[in-house]
N, C-alpha and C positions, 0 to 999 in steps of 0.2 A: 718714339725715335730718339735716340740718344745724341749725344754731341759727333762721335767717331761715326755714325751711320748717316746721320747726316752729311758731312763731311764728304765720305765716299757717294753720297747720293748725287751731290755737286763735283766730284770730279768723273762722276761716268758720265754725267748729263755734258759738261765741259768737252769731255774728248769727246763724245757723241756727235754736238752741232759746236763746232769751234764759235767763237763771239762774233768776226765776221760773216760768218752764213746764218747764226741767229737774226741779224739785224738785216741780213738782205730776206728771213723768209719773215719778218714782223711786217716788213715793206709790202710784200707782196699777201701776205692776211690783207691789209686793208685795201690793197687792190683788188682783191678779190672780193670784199667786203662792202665795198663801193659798188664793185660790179654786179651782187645780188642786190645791194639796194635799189639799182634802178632797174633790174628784171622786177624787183618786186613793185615798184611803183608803175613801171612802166607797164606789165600785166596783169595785174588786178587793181589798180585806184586808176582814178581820173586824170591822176598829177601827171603833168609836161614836165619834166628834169631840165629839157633845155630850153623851156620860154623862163623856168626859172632861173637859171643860169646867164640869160639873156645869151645862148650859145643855137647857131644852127649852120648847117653843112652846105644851104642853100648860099650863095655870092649875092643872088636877088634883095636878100634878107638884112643887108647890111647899110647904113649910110655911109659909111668911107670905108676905103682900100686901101691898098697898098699900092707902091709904085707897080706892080707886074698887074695891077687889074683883077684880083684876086680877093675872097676875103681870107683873112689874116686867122680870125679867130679874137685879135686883138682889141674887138670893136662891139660895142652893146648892136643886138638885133635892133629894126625897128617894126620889124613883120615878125610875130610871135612863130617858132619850129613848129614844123607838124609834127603830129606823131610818131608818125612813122621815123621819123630821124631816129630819136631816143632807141632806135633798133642800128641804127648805123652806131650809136654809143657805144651802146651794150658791144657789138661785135667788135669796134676798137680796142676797147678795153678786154675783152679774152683775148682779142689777138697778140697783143701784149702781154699777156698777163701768162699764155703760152710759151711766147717766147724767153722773155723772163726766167721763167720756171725751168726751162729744158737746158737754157747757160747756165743757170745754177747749180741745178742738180748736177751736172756733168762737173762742174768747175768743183764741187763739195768730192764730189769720188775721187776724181783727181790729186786732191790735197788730203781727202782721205789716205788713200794709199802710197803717196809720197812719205807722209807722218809715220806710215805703217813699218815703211819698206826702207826707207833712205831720209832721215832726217838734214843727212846731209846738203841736199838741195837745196841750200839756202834760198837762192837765188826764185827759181820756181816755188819753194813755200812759201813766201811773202811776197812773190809775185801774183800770184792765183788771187787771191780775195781781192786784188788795185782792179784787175781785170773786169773781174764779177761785179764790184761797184761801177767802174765804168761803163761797162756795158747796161746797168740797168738805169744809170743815171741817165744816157745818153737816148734809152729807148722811150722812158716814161718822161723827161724833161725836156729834151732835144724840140728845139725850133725847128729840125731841117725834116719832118713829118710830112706826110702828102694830107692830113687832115686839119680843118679848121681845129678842132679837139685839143690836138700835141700844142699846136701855139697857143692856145688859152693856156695850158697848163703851163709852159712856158714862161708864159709873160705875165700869168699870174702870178708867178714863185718867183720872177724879179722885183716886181713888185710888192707884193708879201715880207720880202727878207729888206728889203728896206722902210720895211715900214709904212709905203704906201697901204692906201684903198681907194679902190672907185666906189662911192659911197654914192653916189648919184645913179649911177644905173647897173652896176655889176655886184652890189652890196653881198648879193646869196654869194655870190659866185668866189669872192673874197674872201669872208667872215668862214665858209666852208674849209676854205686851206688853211687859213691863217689859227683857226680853233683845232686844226688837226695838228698842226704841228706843234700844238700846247701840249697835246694828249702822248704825243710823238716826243717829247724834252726826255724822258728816258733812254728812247730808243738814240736819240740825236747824241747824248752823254755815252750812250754804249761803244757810237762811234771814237769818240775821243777817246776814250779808254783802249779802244782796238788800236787808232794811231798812238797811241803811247806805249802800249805792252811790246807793239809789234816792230814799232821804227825806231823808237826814241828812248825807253830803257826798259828791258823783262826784269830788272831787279829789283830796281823801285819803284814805289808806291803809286800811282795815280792823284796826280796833284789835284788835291781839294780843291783850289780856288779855280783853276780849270773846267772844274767839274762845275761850281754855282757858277762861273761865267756863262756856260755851255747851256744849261738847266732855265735859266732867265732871258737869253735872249727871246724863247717865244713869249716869254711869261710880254716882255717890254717892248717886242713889237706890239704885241694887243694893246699897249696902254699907248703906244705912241699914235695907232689908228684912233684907239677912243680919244683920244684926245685932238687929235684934227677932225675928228666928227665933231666935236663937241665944239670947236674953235668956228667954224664954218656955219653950225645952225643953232646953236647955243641952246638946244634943248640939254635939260639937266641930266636927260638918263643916259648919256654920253659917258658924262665923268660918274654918274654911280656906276658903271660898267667897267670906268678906268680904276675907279677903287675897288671892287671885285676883284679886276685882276690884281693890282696891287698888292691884294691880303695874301694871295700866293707868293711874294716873293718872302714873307714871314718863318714858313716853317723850312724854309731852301736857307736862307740866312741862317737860320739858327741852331742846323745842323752842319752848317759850317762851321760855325762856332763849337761846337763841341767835338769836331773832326780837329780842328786846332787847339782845343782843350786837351785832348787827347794826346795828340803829336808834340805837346812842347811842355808837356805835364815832368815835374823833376821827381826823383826818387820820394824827397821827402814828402810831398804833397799822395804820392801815391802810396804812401807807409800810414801815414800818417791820418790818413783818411777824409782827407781836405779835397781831393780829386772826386773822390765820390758824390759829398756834397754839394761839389761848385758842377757836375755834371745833372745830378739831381734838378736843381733849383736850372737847370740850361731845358733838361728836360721837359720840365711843366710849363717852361716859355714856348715849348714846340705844341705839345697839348693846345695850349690856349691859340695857340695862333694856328694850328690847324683847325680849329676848330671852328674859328673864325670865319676862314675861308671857304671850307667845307659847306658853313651854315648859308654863308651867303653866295656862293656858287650853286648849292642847290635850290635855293629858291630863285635864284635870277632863272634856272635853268626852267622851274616849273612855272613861273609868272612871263618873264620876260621872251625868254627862247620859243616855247611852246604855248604860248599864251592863254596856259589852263587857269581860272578862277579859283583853285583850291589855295593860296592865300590870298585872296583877294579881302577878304573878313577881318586879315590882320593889317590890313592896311586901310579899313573903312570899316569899322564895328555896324555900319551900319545895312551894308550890304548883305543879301542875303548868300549861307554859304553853299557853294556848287563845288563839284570837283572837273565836270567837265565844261568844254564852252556849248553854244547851242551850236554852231556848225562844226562839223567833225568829217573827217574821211573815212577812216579806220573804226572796227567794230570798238564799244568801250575799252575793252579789257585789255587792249593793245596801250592806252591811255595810264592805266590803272597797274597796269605791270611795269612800263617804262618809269614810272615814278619811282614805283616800289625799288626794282633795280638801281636808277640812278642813284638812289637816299642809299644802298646801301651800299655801293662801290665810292659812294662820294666823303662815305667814312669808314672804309675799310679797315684806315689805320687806328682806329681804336680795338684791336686784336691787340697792336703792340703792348697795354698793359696785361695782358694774359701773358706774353714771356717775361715781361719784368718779374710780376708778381707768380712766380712760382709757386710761391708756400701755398696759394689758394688751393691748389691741385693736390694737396696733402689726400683732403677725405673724397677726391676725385668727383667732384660736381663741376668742375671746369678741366678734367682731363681731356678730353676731347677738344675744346676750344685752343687750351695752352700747345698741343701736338698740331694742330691746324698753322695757330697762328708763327708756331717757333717754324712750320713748313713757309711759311710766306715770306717771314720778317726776321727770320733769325739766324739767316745766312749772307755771302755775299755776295755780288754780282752776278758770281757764274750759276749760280744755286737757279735750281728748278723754280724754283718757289718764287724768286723776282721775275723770272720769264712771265711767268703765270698773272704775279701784279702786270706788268705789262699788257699780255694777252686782256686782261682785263677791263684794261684801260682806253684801248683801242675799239673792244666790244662796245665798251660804255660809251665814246664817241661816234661808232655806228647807231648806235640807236640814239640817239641826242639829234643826227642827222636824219634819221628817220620822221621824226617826229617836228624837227624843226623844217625840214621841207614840206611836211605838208601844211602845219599852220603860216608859213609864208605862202601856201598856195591858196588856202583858204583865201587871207587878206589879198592877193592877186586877185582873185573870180569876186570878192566882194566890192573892190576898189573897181573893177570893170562893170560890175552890173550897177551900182551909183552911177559912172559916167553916164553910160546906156538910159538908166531913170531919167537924168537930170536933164540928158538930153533930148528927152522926149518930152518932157515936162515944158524946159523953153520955146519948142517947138510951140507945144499945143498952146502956149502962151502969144504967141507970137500968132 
């Protein structure tokens, strides 16, 4: 694929789903993505979604209410959901996820064929996508819901965007939104880019600092929860969590920095060939510090999130090595491929030296690779190829939730069946 085919590859795909309706249909993947993950837990494993979530439809189920007498959603269960509820989820969320989908598409034809027929309409062209956002903020985040479900989600995402967590009894319920919308800093940047091209100037550029402001807020909400986890119970694996995320804010800085290397570079340094090198040596500081990140986001993911023993060896030579735990839900291979997966979208971006380094693809042992990755990484926003990083990244956070919900249910049904022992034990002691 050439420079010019690429190119047109990114403006068919651009007029095809204008940037606004990409970012409302990446919203509705995951809701819909969400919504197979709990048909899949809910009908073939054992796993309760909503005693994990501490969420249930029952009022009975609740310790406090609201002023109308009602539960809220807003409140930890203290009577674990039946199963059956998880089937009242499930239907929420298509019902939703329905409706959603049918303002969308209608609202995309619409501004299709405005674009087509009469650009003129200013007014209705850049009114159509405020619309489409509203209405789907309004249907997936909206308080005024007749289900306990809408106000969790609700008042989860007020509390999330400030930073809070209920870390005492809503921890899944939390740590679930709050990691999505780390996975979601793309899609959230896309926004901004939409309200800039579209309100505030089509001529120029998409301001950089904008963009890493935009990019970090989920990154510093996470650090600001780990860090009141950490301040409240002073276990240490708080702040190695808050410095995980922290190494993330590395390779976002640093391509900042080279966004502004770029924008205020003067003729002579770009003659001269002083830009290249002060870009170079910007370069390898993104390598290493994504790499950083990468390394230790993937093993938090397979130690700590999923609490698989596969490095457990590197943290205790002496331990013997396993890759799985001894209780499990899911068949191995479900274990053994989420790994594989995670480790490789978790360093995706080392493609990017396949377009730097060109000249390798001379005797075409890395042709294939260098056409892959110039498809991903070597275009810009509107490009196919970033959609796809995206699509990716969101997968990759569905299965991170797959996998972290069950081993939170594991340690649920172990942490129950000790009480149950213990309390049978004092008995018989007694």
């Amino acid at each position: 694929m050439n420079e010019r085919q690429g190119e047109t590859d990114a403006i068919l795909f651009k007029d095809l789903i204008p940037l606004p309706f990409r970012i409302l249909l990446l919203i509705e993947l995951g809701l819909t993505l969400w919504m197979s993950l709990n048909v899949i837990l809910f009908q073939f494993t054992p796993i309760n979604v909503l005693r994990l979530l501490n969420l249930s439809y029952s009022p009975h189920n609740y310790t406090s209410l609201d002023d109308k007498g009602i539960a809220t959603g807003e409140y930890a269960t203290t009577v674990p959901a039946d199963d059956k509820e998880n089937a009242r989820l499930i239907k929420g969320i298509w019902s939703n996820l329905k409706r959603v989908a049918v303002v969308n598409l209608g609202s995309w034809i619409v501004f299709k064929l405005i674009q087509y027929y009469n650009k003129d309409l200013k007014l209705a062209y850049y009114g159509i996508p405020v619309l489409s956002f509203g209405y789907t903020v309004y249907q997936l985040f909206s308080d005024k819901g007749a289900t306990p479900g809408q106000v969790r989600i609700y008042t989860t995402m007020l509390r999330v965007i400030r930073g809070g967590i209920s870390s005492m009894n809503m921890r899944t319920n939390d740590i679930l939104i709050s990691d999505t919308l780390v996975s979601y800093a793309k899609v959230l940047n896309d926004f901004g880019l939409f309200i800039w091209s579209y309100y505030i100037s089509e001529s120029r550029a998409y301001n950089h600092d904008i963009e890493l402001v935009i990019l970090c807020i989920p990154i510093l909400i996470r650090i600001k929860q780990c860090w009141y986890e950490y301040s409240i119970t002073g276990k240490k694996q708080h702040l190695y969590n808050l410095l995980k995320y922290s190494t993330g804010l590395g390779p976002l800085t640093v391509n900042a920095l080279i966004k502004t290397k770029l924008l205020h570079s003067t003729e002579e340094q770009r003659t001269s060939g002083e830009l290249i090198l002060q870009l170079r040596y910007l370069n390898y500081w993104w390598y290493f510090a994504s790499a950083v990140n990468s390394t230790f986001a993937f093993v938090w993911d397979v130690k700590m999130d999923w609490s698989l023993p596969l490095f457990n060896k590197l943290f205790n030579p002496r331990e013997k090595f396993r890759v799985l735990r001894s209780h499990t839900v899911y068949p191995d291979v479900v274990y053994d491929l989420a790994v594989c997966i995670d480790f490789f979208l978790r360093y995706i971006w080392v493609l990017k030296l396949f377009i730097i380094n060109e000249g390798l693809t001379q005797e075409g042992q890395f042709k294939i690779l260098h056409v892959f990755s110039t498809f991903l990484f070597g275009y810009d926003v509107y490009s196919f190829g970033y959609v796809v990083i995206e699509v990716l990244e969101i997968f990759r956070r569905w299965m991170w939730c797959f996998i972290k919900l069950e081993s939170d249910w594991v340690k649920l049904k172990h942490a129950s069946e000790e009480v149950v022992e213990l309390d049978q034990i004092q008995k018989g002691t007694a």
